[in-house]
C-alpha positions in Angstrom: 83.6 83.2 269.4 83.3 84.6 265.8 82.4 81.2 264.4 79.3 80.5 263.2 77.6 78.1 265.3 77.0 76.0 261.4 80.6 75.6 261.4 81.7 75.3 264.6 79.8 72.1 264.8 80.8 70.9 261.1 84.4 71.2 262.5 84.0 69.9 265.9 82.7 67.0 264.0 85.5 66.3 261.5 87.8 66.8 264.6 86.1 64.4 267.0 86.0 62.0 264.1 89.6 61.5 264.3 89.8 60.3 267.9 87.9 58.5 270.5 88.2 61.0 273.8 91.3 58.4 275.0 92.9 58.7 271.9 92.2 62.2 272.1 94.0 62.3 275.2 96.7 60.2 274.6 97.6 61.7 271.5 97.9 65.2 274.1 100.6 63.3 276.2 102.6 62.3 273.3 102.6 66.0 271.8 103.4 67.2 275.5 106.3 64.3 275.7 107.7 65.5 272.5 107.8 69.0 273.5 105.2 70.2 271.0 102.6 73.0 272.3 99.5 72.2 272.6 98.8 75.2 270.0 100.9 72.6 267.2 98.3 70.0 268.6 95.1 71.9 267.6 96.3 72.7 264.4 97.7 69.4 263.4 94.2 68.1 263.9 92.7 70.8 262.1 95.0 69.8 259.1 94.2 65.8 259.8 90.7 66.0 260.1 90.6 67.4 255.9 88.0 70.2 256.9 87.9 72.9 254.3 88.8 75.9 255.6 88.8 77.3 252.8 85.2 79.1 253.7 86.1 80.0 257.5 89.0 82.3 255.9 86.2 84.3 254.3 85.7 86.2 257.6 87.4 84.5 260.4 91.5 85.1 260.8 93.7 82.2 263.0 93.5 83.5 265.9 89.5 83.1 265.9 89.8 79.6 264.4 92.3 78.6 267.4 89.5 79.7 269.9 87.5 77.2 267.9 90.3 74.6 268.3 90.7 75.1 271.9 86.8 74.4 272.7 87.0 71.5 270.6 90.0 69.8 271.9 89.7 71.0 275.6 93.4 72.3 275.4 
């Protein structure tokens, strides 16, 4: 992973602040239920959780921020 371990952890933590890990789950079933990929998942809790990624777009491109994503949300 090309994030730094600084903000990995910055953003694992304004992720996990949006859900406790049954919400976390729960809120996978819905997206699955609706038909949404998991992929639309990570990223809508990227854009909930208000982390500035302004910064990460300084030298990481999507793809490295969805490996991010994935770790965090175990999807």
């Amino acid at each position: 992973m090309k994030m730094t371990k600084e903000d990995y952890e910055k953003l694992k933590s304004s992720i996990n602040s949006l859900f406790s890990i049954t919400s976390l789950e729960d809120s996978k079933r819905l997206y699955i239920i609706k038909g949404y990929s998991m992929e639309r998942f990570r990223w809508d809790c990227l854009h909930h959780s208000d982390f500035d990624t302004n910064r990460l777009y300084n030298y990481l491109n999507d793809k490295h921020i969805d490996t991010a994503l994935r770790r965090i949300t175990r999807t």
